[in-house]
C-alpha positions as CSV (number, residue, x, y, z in Angstrom):
1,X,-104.3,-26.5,-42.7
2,X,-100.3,-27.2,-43.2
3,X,-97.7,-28.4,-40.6
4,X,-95.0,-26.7,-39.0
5,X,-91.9,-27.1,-37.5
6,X,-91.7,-25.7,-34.0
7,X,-88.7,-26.5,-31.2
8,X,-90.3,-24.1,-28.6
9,X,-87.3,-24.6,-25.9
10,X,-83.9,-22.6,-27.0
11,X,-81.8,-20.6,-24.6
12,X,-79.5,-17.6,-25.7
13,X,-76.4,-15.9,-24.4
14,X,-78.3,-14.5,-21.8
15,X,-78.4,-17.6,-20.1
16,X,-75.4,-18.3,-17.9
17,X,-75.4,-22.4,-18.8
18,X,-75.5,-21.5,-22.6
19,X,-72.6,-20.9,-25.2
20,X,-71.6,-17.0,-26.0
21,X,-72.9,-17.7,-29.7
22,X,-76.5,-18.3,-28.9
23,X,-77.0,-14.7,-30.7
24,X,-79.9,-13.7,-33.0
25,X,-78.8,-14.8,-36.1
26,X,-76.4,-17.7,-35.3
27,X,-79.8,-19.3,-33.6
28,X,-82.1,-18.1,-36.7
29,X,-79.4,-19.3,-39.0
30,X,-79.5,-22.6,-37.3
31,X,-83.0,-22.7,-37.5
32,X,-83.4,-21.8,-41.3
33,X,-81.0,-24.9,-41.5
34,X,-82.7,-27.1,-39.7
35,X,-86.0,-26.4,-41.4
36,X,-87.8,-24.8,-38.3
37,X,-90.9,-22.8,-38.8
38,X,-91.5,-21.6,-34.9
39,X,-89.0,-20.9,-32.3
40,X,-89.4,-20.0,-28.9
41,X,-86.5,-17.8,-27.3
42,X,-87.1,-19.1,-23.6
43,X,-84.2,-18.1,-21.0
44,X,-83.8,-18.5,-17.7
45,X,-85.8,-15.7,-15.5
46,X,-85.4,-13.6,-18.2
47,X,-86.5,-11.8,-21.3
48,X,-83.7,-9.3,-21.8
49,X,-82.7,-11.0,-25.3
50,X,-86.3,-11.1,-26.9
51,X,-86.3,-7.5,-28.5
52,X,-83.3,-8.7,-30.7
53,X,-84.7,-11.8,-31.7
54,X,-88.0,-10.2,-32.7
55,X,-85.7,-7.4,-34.7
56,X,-83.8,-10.3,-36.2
57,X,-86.8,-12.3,-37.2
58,X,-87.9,-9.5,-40.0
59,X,-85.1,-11.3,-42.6
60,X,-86.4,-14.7,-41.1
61,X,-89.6,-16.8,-42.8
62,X,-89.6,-17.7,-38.5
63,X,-92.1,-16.9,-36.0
64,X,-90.3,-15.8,-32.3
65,X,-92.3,-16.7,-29.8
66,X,-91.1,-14.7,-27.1
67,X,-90.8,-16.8,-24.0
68,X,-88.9,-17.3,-20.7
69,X,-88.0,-20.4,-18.6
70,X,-89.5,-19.9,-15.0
71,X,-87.7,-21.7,-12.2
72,X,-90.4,-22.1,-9.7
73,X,-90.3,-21.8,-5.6
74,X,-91.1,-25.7,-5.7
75,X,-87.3,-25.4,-8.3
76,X,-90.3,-26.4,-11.0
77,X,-88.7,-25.4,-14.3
78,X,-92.0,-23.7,-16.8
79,X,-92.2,-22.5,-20.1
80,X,-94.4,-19.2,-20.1
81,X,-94.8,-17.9,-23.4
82,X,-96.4,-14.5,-24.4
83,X,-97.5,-12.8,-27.8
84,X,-95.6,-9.7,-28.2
85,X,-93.1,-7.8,-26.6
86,X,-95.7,-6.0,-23.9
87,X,-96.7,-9.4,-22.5
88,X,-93.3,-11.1,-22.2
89,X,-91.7,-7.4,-20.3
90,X,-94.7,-7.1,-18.2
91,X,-93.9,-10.8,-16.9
92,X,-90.2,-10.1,-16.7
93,X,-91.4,-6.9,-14.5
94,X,-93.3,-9.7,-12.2
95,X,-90.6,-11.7,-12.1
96,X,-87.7,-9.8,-11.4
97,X,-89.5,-9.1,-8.2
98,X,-89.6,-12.4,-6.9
99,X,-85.7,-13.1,-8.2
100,X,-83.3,-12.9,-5.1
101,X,-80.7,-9.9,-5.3
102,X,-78.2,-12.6,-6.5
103,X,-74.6,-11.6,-8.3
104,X,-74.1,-13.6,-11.3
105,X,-70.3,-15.2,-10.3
106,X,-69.6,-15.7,-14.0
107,X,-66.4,-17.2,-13.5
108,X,-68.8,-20.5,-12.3
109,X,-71.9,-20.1,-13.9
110,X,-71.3,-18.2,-17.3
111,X,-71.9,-14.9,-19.0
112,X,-75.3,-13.5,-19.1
113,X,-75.1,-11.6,-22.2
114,X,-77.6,-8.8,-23.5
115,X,-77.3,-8.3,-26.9
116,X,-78.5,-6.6,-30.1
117,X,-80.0,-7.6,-32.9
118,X,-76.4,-7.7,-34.6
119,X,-75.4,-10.2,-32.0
120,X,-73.3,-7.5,-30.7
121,X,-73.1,-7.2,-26.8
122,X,-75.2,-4.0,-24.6
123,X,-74.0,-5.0,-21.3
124,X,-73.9,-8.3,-19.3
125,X,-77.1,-8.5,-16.5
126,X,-75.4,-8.7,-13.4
127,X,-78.5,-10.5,-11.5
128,X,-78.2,-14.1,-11.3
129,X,-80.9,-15.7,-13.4
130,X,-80.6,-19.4,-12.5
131,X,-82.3,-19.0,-9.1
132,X,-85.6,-20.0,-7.9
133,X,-88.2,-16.9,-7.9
134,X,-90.2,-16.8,-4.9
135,X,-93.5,-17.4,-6.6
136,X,-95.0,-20.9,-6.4
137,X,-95.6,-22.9,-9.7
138,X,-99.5,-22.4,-9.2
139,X,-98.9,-18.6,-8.9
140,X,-97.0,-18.6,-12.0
141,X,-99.8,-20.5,-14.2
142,X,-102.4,-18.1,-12.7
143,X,-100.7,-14.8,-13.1
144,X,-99.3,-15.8,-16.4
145,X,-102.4,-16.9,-18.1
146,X,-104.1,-13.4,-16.5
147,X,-101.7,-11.6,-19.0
148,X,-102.6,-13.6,-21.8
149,X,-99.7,-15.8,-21.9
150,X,-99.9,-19.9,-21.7
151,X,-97.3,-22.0,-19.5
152,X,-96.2,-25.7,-20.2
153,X,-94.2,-27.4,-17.6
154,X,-90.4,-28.1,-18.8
155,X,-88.9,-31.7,-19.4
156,X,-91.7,-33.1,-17.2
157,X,-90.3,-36.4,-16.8
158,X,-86.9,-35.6,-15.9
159,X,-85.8,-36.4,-12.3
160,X,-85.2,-32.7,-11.3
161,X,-86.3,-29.5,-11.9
162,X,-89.5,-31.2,-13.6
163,X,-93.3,-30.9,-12.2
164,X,-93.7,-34.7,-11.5
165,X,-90.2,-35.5,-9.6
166,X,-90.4,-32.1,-7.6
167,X,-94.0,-31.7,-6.8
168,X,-95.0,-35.7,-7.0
169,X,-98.3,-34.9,-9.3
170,X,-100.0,-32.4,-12.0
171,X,-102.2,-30.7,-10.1
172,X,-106.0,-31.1,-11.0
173,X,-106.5,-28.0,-11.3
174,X,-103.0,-26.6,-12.8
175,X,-104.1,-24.6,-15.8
176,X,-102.2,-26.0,-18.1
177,X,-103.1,-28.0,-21.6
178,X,-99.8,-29.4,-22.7
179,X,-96.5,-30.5,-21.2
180,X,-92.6,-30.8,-22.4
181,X,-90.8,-34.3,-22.4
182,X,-87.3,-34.3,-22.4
183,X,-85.3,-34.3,-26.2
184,X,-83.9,-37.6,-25.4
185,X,-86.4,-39.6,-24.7
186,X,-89.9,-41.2,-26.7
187,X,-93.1,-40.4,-26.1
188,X,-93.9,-44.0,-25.8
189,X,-91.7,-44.6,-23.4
190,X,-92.4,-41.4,-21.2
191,X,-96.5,-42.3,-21.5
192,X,-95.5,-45.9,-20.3
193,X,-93.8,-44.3,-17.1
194,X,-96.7,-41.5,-16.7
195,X,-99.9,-42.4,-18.1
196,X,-101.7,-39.1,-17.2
197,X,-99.6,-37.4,-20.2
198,X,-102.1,-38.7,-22.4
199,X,-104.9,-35.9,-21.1
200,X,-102.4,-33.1,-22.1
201,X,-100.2,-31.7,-25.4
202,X,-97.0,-33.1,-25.3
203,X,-94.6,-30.9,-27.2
204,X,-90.7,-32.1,-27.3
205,X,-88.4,-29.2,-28.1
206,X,-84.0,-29.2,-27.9
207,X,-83.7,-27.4,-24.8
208,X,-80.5,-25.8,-27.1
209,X,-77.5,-24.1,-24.9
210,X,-75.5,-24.8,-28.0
211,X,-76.2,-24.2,-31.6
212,X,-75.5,-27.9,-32.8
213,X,-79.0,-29.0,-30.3
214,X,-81.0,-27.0,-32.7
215,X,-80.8,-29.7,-35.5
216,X,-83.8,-32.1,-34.4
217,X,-87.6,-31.5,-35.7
218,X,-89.8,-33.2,-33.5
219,X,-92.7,-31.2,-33.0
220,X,-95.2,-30.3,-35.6
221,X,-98.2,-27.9,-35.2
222,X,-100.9,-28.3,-37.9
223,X,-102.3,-24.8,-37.9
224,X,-104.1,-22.0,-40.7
225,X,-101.6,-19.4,-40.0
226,X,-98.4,-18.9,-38.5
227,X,-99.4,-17.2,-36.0
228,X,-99.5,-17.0,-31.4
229,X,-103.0,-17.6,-31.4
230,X,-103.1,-20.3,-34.1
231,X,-100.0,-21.6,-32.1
232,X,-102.3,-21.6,-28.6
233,X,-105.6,-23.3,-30.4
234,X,-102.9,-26.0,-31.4
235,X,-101.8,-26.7,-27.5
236,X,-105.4,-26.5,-26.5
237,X,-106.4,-29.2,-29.4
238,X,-109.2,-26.4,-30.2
239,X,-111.2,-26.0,-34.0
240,X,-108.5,-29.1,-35.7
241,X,-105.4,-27.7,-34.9
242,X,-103.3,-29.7,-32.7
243,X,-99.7,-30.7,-32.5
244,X,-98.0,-33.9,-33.8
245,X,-94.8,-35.0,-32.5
246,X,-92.4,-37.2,-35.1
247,X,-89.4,-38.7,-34.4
């Protein structure tokens, strides 16, 4: 088997909190630089941008995995992550029909750009994508994992929008195998605080708004192929792959 380099956790231009340049290739660029084997395009309550990252990825020796950063009823924040472009549209589907009929106000929040492959801009989606859905974190582990996708709960120690401050516990029977720990933190540390962590995959990605957040490799998957399902036998520790975080 042979490690490699995954930060699972970047936003685009799509999101309204990150920078206009989060296009295609400035973010594959950044992660040729940085040595990065796996990224996964995860914005907020939205998949609009993953078709051009795919596109993009053909000139890249990078697997997209195409993602989407839920924010939960329960303001939960979760990482759902789907192998092709049919999984990840049929979830955005699901969820634009729990996002409130929000205006993006751009002149707070940011631009929610749509763009091509080329980086050049389609339109702006007018829908504002930081909300909370009105589907509860449970709902979105169950209805994700029917359509073949896996979820990991974001920055689960941070002291908001994280599953232990906001819903006080993991659930027993959550459905999840792995979890996120913030970028700047240690794993130590964070397993000191919340001991349960040890029964799951921790993973610890950049959560990149900017291009510069992309530099760090902390998480290594030691996998046969680069491939999604390769990638979800690693999170579920299943047949010797697994994932190995370095800092």
């Amino acid at each position: 088997m042979k490690k490699y380099a995954a930060d699972l956790h970047i936003h685009t231009c799509l999101s309204p909190c990150s920078d206009n340049d989060m296009t295609p290739a400035n973010i594959l660029n950044m992660a040729k630089l940085a040595g990065l084997d796996m990224v996964g395009i995860t914005d907020h309550n939205s998949a609009e941008n993953i078709k051009a990252f795919l596109e993009a990825a053909h000139d890249y020796d990078i697997l997209v995995i195409p993602g989407m950063e839920v924010n939960t009823r329960e303001e939960v924040h979760v990482l759902c992550y789907f192998q092709d472009m049919d999984g990840i549209m049929e979830w955005q589907e699901v969820i634009y029909k729990h996002l409130p009929p929000i205006k993006n106000n751009k002149d707070i929040f940011g631009d929610q750009l749509v763009v091509d492959f080329m980086g050049g801009v389609i339109r702006e989606e007018e829908r504002f994508l930081l909300s909370a859905v009105d589907l509860s974190f449970d709902e979105i582990v169950k209805q994700v994992t029917n359509l073949g996708g896996i979820c990991i709960p974001s920055h689960i120690d941070r002291p908001h929008n994280s599953l232990i401050y906001n819903l006080g516990l993991i659930p027993e029977d959550a459905g999840i195998c792995a979890v996120e720990i913030s970028k700047n933190t240690l794993y130590e540390e964070v397993i000191k605080e919340i001991p349960v962590l040890k029964e799951f995959t921790v993973i610890q990605s950049s959560d990149a708004h900017s291009l510069g957040e992309i530099l760090d490799r902390r998480t290594y998957f030691l996998l046969e192929d680069l491939t999604f399902k390769e990638f979800t036998l690693a999170l579920k520790r299943i047949k010797g792959r697994k994932v190995i975080l370095e800092i």
